[in-house]
C-alpha positions in Angstrom: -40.6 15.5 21.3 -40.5 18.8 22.5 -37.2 18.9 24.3 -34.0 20.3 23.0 -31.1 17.7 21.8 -27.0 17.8 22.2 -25.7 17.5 19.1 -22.2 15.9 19.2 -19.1 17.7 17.4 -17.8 16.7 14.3 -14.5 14.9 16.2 -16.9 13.9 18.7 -19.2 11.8 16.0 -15.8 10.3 14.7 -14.5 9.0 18.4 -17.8 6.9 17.8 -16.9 4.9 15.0 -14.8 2.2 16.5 -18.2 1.7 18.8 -20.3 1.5 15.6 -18.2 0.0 13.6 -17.9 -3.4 16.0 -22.2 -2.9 16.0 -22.0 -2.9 12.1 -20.1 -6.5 12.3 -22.2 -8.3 14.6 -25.6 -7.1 12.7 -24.5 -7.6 9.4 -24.2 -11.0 8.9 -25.9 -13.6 6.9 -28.0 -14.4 10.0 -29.9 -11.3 9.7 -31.3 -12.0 6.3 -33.5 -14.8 7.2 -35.5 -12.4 9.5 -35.3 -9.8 7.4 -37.6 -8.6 4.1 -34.0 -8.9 2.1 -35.0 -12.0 1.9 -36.9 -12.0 -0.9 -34.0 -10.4 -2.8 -31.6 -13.6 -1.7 -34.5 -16.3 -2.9 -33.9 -15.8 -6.6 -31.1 -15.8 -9.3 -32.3 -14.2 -11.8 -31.5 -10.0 -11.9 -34.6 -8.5 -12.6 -36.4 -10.8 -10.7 -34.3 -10.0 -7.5 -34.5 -6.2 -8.3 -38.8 -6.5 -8.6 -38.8 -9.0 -5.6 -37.3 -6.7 -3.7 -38.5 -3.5 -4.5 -41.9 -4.9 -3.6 -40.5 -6.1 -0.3 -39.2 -2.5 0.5 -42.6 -1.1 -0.4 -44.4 -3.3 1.9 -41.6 -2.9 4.6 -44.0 -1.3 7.3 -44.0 -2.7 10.8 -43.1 -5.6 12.2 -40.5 -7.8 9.9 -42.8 -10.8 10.2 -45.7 -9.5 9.0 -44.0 -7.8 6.3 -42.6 -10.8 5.2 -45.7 -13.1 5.4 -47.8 -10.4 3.4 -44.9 -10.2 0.7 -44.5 -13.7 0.3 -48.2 -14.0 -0.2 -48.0 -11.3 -2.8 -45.2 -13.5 -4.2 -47.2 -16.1 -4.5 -50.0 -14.7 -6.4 -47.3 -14.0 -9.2 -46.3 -17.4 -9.1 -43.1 -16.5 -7.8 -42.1 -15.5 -11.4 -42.2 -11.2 -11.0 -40.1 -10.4 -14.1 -42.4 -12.9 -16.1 -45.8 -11.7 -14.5 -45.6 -8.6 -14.4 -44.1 -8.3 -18.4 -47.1 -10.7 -19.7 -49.5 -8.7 -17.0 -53.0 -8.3 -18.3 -56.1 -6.3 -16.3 -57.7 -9.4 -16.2 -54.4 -11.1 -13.9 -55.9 -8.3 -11.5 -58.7 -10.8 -10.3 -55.2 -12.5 -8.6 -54.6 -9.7 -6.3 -58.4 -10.1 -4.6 -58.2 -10.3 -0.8 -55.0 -9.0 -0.3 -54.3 -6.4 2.4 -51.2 -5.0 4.1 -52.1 -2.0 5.9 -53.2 0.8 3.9 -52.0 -1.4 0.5 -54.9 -3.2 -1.1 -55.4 -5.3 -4.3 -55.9 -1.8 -6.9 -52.6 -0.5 -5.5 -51.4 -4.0 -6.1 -52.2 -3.3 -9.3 -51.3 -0.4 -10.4 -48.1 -0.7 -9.0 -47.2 -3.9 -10.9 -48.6 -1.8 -14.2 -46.2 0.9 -13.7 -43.6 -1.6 -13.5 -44.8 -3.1 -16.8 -44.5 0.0 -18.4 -40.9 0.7 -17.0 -39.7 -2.4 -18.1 -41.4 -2.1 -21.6 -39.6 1.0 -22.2 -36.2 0.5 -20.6 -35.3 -2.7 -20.5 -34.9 -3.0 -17.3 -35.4 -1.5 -13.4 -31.7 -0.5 -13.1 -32.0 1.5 -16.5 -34.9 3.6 -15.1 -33.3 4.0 -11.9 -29.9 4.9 -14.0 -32.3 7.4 -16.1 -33.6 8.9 -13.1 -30.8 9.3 -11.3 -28.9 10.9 -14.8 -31.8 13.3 -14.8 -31.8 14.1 -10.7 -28.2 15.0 -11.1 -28.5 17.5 -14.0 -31.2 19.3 -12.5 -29.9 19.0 -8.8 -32.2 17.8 -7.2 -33.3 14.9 -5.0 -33.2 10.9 -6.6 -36.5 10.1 -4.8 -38.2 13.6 -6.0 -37.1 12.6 -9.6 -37.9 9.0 -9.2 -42.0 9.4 -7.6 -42.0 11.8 -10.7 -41.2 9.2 -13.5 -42.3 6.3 -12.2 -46.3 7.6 -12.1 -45.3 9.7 -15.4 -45.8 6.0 -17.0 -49.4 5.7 -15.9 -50.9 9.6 -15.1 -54.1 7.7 -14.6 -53.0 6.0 -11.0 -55.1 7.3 -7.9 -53.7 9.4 -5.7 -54.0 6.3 -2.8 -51.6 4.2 -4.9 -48.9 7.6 -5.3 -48.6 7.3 -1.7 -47.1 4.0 -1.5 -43.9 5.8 -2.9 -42.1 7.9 -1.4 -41.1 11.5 -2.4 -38.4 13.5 -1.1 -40.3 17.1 -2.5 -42.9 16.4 0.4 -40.3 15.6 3.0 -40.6 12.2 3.3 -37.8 10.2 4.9 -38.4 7.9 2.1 -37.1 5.2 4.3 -38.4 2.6 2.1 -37.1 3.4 -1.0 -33.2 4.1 0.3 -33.6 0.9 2.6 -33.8 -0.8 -1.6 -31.3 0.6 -2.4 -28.9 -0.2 0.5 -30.1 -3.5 -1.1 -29.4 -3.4 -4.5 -26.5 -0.7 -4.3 -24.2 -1.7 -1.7 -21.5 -4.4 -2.1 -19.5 -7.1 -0.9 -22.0 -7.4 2.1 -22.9 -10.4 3.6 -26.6 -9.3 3.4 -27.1 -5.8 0.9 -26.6 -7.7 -2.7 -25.0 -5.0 -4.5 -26.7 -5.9 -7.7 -27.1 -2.2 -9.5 -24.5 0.3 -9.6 -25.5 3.2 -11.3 -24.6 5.0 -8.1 -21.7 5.1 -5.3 -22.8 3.8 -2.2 -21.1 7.0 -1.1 -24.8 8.8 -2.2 -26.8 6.2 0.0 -28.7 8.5 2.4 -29.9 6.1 5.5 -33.2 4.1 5.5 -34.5 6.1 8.4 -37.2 4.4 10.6 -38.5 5.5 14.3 -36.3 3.1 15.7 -32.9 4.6 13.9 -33.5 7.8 14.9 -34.2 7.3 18.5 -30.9 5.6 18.6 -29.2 8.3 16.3 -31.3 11.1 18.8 -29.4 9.5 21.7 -26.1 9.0 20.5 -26.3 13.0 19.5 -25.8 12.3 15.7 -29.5 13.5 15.1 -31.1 17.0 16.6 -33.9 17.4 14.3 -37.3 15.9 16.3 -39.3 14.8 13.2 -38.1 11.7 11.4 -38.3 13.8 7.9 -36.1 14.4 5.0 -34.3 17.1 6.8 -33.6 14.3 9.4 -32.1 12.1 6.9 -29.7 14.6 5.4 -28.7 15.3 9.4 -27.5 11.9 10.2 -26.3 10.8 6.8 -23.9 13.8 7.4 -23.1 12.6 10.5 -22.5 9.6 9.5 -20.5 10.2 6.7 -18.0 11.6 8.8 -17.1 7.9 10.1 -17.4 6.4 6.6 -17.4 8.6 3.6 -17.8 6.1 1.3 -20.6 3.7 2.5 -22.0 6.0 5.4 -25.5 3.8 5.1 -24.3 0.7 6.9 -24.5 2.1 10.0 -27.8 1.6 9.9 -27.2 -2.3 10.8 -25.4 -0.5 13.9 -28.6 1.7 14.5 -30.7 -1.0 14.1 -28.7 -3.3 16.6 -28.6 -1.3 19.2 -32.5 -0.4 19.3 -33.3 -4.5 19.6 -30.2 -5.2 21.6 -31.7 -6.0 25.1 -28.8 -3.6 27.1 -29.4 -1.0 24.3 -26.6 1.8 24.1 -24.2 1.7 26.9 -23.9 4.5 29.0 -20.9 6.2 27.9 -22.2 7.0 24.6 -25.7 8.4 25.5 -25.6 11.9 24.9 -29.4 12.7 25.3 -31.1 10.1 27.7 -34.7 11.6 27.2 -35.5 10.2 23.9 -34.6 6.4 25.3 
């Protein structure tokens, strides 16, 4: 994308809301979790086993939602749907379990590792929303960015892990979007949503930055909230500033309104598209 974008003014991003806002209500809605890898958050009662279900689910939320929710649900499986309980009682011989299983560039040793690290966090804090709270405590003393801190502590626990399995998660030091990882936490942060769970809140939902995906920010690109042309961290900041201006406190759910709009079959009307190039 070569092209330069119109970016829309500060009062004209806010004469969008009402727009958004009515696409915010007709995505997010208990229908949406049963196609959706959230589901794996909804399908237990237990805490910790929601908060490992679905961080898994996140991780493994590349390309098409079906996919990614057959190859987590076989995952699942392999742990006996129990995550909390197999992954604390986890042995390198339970290893053997992950054999055979591929999604995308994820194979059984990241599988492995990953579930490790987890062992180790849960070992030593108690639980996945103390380490995120410890990580976030520690991101906003030194000022810098939750997912920079969080890549960096959650491998401190196993120094040891290849390279291949670091790159399953993200980091916001090389730029990433880290889509995945603030798509969790729209999860497990937000509240009294019919789909996001709300379960931790060691942050606001006001710090949610949005889960940004190729999709998003094509429909972002054309409503002119989004200029920037690569779908990096410096694109995230961009719209979540954009869209904070329509809701300060929750700006992330307007990524069900993003969302809509790029799988609705009559797309963004008209009158809103500000750059018809990117469509």
């Amino acid at each position: 994308m070569s092209q330069k974008l119109t970016k829309r003014s500060k009062q004209q991003i806010k004469k969008l809301k009402p727009f958004l806002d009515e696409w915010v209500e007709r995505v997010e809605e208990p229908s949406y979790i049963d196609d959706d890898p959230v589901l794996f958050m909804h399908a237990f009662n237990d805490k910790e086993d929601q908060l490992l279900a679905g961080f898994f689910a996140a991780t493994m939320a590349w390309g098409r939602r079906d996919i990614v929710i057959r190859k987590v649900r076989d995952f699942l499986d392999r742990m006996d749907n129990r995550p909390t309980e197999f992954i604390t009682n986890f042995a390198d011989r339970d290893a053997k379990r992950f054999e055979g299983f591929k999604h995308r560039t994820f194979k059984p040793v990241d599988m492995k590792w990953l579930v490790k690290i987890l062992q180790s966090i849960l070992l030593e804090y108690g639980s996945f929303q103390d380490f995120w709270a410890f990580c976030h405590q520690r991101a906003t003393e030194n000022s810098r960015p939750l997912m920079s801190v969080f890549h960096e502590q959650f491998f401190a626990q196993h120094p040891e892990a290849p390279q291949r399995t670091r790159k399953h998660v993200s980091n916001a030091d090389k730029k990433s979007s880290c889509k995945r990882l603030y798509l969790y936490l729209r999860w497990a942060i937000r509240k009294k949503s019919p789909v996001d769970l709300g379960i931790m809140d060691f942050m606001p939902a006001s710090e949610l930055y949005i889960p940004l995906d190729v999709h998003v920010a094509r429909q972002a690109r054309a409503l002119g909230l989004l200029t920037r042309t690569y779908n990096d961290w410096w694109a995230v900041e961009e719209l979540t500033d954009a869209l904070r201006l329509l809701d300060p406190k929750d700006p992330a759910k307007y990524d069900y309104a993003l969302f809509g709009l790029g799988v609705a079959e009559d797309g963004i009307p008209e009158e809103y598209i500000l750059n018809p190039n990117v469509l």
